[in-house]
C-alpha positions in Angstrom: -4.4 12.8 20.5 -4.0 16.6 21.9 -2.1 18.4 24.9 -4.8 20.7 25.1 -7.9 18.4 27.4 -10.0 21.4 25.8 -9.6 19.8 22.0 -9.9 16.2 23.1 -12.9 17.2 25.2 -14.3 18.7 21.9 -13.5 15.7 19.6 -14.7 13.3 21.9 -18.2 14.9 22.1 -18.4 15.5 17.8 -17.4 12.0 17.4 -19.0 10.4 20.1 -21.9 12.2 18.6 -21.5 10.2 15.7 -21.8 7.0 17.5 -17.7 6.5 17.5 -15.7 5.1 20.6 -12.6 7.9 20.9 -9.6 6.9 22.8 -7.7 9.9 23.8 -4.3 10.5 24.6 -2.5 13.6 26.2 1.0 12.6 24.4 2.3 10.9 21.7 4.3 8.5 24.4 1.0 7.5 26.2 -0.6 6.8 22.4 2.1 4.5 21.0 2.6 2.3 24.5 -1.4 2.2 24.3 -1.3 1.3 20.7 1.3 -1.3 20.9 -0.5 -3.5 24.1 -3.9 -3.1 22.1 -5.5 -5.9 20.5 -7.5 -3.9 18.2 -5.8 -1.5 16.6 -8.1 1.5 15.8 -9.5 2.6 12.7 -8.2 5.8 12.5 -5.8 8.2 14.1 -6.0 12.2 14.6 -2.7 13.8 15.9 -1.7 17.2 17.0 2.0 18.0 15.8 2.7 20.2 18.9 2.9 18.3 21.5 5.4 17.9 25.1 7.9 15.5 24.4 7.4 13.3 21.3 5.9 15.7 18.6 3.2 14.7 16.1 5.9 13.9 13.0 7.5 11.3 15.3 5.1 9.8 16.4 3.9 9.5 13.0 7.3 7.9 11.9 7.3 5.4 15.0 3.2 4.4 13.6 5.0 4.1 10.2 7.4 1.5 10.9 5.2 -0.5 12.6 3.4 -3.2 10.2 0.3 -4.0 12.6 -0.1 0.5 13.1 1.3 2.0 9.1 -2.2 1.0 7.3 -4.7 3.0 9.9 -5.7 5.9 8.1 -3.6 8.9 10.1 -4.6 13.0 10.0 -3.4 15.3 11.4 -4.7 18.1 13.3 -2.7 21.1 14.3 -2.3 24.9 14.6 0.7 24.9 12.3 -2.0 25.7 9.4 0.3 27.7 6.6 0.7 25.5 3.3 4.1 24.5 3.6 2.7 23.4 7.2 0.3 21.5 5.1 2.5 20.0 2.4 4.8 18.7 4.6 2.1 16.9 6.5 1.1 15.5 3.3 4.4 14.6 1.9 5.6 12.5 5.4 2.6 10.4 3.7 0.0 11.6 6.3 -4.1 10.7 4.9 -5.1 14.1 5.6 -4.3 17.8 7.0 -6.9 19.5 9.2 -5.6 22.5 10.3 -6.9 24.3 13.6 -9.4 25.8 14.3 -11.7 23.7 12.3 -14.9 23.1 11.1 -17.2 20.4 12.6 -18.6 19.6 9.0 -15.1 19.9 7.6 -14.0 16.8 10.4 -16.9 14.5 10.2 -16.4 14.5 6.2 -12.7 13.5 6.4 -13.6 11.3 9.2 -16.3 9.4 7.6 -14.4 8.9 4.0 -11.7 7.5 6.0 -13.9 5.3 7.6 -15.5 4.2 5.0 -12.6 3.5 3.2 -11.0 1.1 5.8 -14.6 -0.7 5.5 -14.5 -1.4 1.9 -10.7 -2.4 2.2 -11.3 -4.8 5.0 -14.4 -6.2 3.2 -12.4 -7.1 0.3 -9.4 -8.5 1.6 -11.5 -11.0 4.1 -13.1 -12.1 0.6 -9.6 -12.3 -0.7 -7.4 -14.0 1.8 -9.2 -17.0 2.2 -9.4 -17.6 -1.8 -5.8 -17.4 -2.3 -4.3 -20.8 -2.2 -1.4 -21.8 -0.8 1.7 -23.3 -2.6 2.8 -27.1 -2.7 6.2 -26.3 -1.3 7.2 -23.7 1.2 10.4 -21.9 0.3 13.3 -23.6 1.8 14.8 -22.2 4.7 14.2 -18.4 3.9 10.9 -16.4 5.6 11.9 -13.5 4.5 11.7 -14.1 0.7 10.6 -11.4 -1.5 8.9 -11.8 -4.9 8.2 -10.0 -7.9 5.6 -10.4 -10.4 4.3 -8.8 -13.5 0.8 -9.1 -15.0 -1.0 -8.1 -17.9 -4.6 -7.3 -18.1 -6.2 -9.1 -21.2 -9.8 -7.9 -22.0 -10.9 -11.2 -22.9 -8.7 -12.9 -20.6 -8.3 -11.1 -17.5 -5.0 -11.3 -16.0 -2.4 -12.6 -17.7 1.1 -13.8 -15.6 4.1 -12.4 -17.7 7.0 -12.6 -15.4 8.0 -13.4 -12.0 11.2 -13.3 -10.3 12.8 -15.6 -8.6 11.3 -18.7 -9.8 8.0 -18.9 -9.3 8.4 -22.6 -7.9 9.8 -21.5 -5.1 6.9 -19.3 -3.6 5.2 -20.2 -1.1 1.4 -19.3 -2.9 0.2 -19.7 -6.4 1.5 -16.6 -8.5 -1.4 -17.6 -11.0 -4.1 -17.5 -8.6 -2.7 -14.1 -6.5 -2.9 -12.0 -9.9 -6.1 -12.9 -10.5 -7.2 -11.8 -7.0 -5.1 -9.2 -6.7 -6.5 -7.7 -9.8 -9.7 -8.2 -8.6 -9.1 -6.7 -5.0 -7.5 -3.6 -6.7 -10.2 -2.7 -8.9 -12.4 -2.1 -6.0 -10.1 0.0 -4.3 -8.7 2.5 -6.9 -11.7 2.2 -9.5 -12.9 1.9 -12.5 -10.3 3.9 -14.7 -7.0 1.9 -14.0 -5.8 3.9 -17.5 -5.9 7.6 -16.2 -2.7 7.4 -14.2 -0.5 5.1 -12.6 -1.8 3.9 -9.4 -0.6 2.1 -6.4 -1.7 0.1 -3.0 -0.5 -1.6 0.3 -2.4 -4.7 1.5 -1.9 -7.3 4.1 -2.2 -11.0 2.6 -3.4 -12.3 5.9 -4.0 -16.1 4.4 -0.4 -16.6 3.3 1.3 -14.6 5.7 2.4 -11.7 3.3 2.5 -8.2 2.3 1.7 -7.0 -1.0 2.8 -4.0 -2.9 1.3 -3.2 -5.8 1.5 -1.0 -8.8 -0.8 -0.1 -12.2 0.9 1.4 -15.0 -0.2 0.9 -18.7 1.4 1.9 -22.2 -0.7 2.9 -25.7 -1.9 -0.2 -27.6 -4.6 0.3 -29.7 -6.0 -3.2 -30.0 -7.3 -2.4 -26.7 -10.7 -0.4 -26.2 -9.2 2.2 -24.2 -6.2 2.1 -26.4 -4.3 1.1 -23.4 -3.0 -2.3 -21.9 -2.8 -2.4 -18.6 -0.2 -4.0 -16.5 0.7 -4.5 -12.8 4.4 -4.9 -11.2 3.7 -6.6 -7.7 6.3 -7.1 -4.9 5.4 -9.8 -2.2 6.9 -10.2 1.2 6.4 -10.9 4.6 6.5 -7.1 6.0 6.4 -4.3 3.5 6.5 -1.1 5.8 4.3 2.5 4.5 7.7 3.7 4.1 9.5 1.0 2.4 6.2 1.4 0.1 7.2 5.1 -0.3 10.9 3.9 -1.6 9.3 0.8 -4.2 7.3 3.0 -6.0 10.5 4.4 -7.1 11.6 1.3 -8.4 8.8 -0.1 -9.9 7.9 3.5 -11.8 11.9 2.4 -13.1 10.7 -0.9 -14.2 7.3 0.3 -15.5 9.7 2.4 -17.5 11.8 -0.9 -18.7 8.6 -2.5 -19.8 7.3 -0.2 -22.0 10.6 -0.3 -23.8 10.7 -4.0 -23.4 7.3 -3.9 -25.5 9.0 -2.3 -28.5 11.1 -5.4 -28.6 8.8 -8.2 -27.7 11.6 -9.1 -24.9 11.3 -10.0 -21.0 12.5 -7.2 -18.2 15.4 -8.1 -16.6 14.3 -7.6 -12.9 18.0 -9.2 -11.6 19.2 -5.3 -11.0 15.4 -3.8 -9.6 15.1 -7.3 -7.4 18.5 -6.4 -5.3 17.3 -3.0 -5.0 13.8 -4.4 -3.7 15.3 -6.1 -1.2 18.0 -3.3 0.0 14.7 -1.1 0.5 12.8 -4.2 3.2 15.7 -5.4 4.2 16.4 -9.2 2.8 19.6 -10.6 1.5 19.8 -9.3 -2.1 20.3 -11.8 -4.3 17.9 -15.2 -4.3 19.2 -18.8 -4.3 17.6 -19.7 -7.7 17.5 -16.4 -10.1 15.4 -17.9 -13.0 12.2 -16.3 -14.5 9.0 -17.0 -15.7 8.4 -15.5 -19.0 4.7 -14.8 -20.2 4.7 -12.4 -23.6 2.7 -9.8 -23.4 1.0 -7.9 -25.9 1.1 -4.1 -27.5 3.3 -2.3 -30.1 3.2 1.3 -29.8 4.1 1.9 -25.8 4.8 5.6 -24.8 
C-alpha cells in the first residue's frame, strides 16, 4: 500500500516476479474497506506511513484491533528512515521496518521469512485444532470467559498442569489436553532453547472457538539438564487482540515473577489479583462466578 503508483508499480513487478499475487492500494481507507469485505485475508501487509488521509500508524492501529487482520505479518515501508523513525515502527509492534529507497535483495529476504513463517504457523495449528478436545460442559451463560493456566515442563513427563483459574470445570475444552498441545505447537514456533529467554506467542484456537496467549519463562533448578524448569502462564479467551497481547505480557512477566517466589515456598500463585487485571485488559467482567483453583505442585528449589 503506497500513494506513489511509481512504488506499487515497482513492488508489484519484484513480487510478482516471485510468483506472489499483490493487491495494491493507493490509501490506507481503500486497504482496510478491501480488507474487511475479503474472504481471504492476505498473508502479509507492506505499508507506507506517509500517506493522504489515514497515515500508515493508523492504519496499523485499525489492523491491530481487528482479530481476523492483527496476526498478518505487517512491515512497513517508508521514507521516514532515521532510527527513531525506525524504533518507533518497531515499538507500535510492526514485524519489520524497511526504509526507502530499498534494496530488492533486502525486500525479498524479509518478504520470504515472513512468509515462511505464516506457513509453518498455519501448518501447526491445523494439526493442533482438530486434536484439542472439547469439554463435557459449556460454560454457563458466559462467551466471554477468560482463563488462566499454568504448566510445568517435566523432562520425563512433558507438561505438567499446576494451576488454572477459575475452575477448570467450568471451561469449555480440556485444560489437560490444551497444555499438552500447546506445548507442543510452541516448540515449533520459538525453538529449541525455551531456557535462553522468556518467550511469548498469539494463536487462534480455531477448534474451540478461542484465543490463546501464551508465555515461557523458567527459574534455576538443577535437577534439570539445563538446570532450568520450564514453565508456561497461558491466558485463553474468545478474542485476544495484538494489543491486548502487548498489555498481558505485562502481567504475566508479574506472575512469572510470583512463581518463582512461590517455588521458594512450595505454595500455589494467587492469580485472584492478575485474573481481574486480565480481564480489565480484553475487556470481560472481572471477577468469575466460581473463583476456585486447581493446584498441581511443581518442582525446583533454587528459582532466581
Amino acid at each position: 500500500m503506497d500513494d506513489d503508483p511509481d512504488v506499487v508499480g515497482t513492488l508489484k513487478i519484484i513480487l510478482e516476479g516471485e510468483h506472489l499475487q499483490v493487491l495494491a492500494a493507493k490509501t490506507a481507507s481503500e486497504a482496510l474497506k478491501v480488507l474487511r469485505v475479503r474472504r481471504q485475508p492476505p498473508d502479509i501487509i507492506l505499508c507506507d506511513i506517509l500517506m493522504p488521509g489515514m497515515n500508515g500508524y493508523d492504519f496499523f492501529k485499525a489492523i491491530s484491533r481487528d482479530p481476523r487482520l492483527n496476526r498478518i505479518p505487517f512491515v512497513f515501508l517508508s521514507a521516514l528512515s532515521t532510527v527513531e523513525d525506525v524504533r518507533l515502527g518497531k515499538l507500535l509492534g510492526a514485524d519489520d521496518y524497511i526504509p526507502k529507497p530499498f534494496e530488492v535483495a533486502d525486500l525479498l529476504a524479509i518478504v520470504r521469512g515472513k512468509l515462511a513463517r505464516v506457513a509453518a504457523i498455519n501448518d501447526i495449528v491445523d494439526k493442533l485444532n482438530p486434536s484439542i478436545q472439547t469439554g463435557d460442559q459449556p460454560v454457563p451463560g458466559d462467551d466471554n470467559s477468560v482463563f488462566i493456566m499454568i504448566v510445568n515442563w517435566d523432562d520425563r513427563m512433558g507438561p505438567l498442569l499446576r494451576q488454572t483459574y477459575p475452575d477448570s470445570s467450568v471451561a469449555p475444552f480440556s485444560f489437560n489436553e490444551l497444555s499438552y498441545r500447546l506445548f507442543g505447537v510452541s516448540s515449533a514456533l520459538i525453538g529449541e532453547d525455551f531456557t535462553a529467554r522468556a518467550n511469548d506467542a498469539l494463536l487462534t484456537l480455531a477448534n474451540v472457538d478461542q484465543t490463546a496467549y501464551l508465555f515461557f519463562d523458567s527459574h534455576l533448578d538443577d535437577t534439570f539438564r539445563a538446570h532450568r524448569s520450564l514453565y508456561m502462564i497461558a491466558v485463553i479467551a474468545p478474542v485476544i487482540t495484538y494489543f491486548e497481547s502487548l498489555q498481558l505480557r505485562s502481567t504475566c512477566i508479574e506472575i512469572s515473577t510470583q512463581i518463582k517466589m512461590c517455588v521458594k515456598l512450595d505454595a500455589p500463585v494467587d492469580l485472584s489479583l492478575h485474573y481481574a487485571k486480565i480481564s480489565r485488559i480484553i475487556g470481560t467482567a472481572g471477577e468469575p462466578e466460581q473463583a476456585g483453583s486447581e493446584d498441581h505442585p511443581g518442582s525446583g528449589d533454587d528459582p532466581d
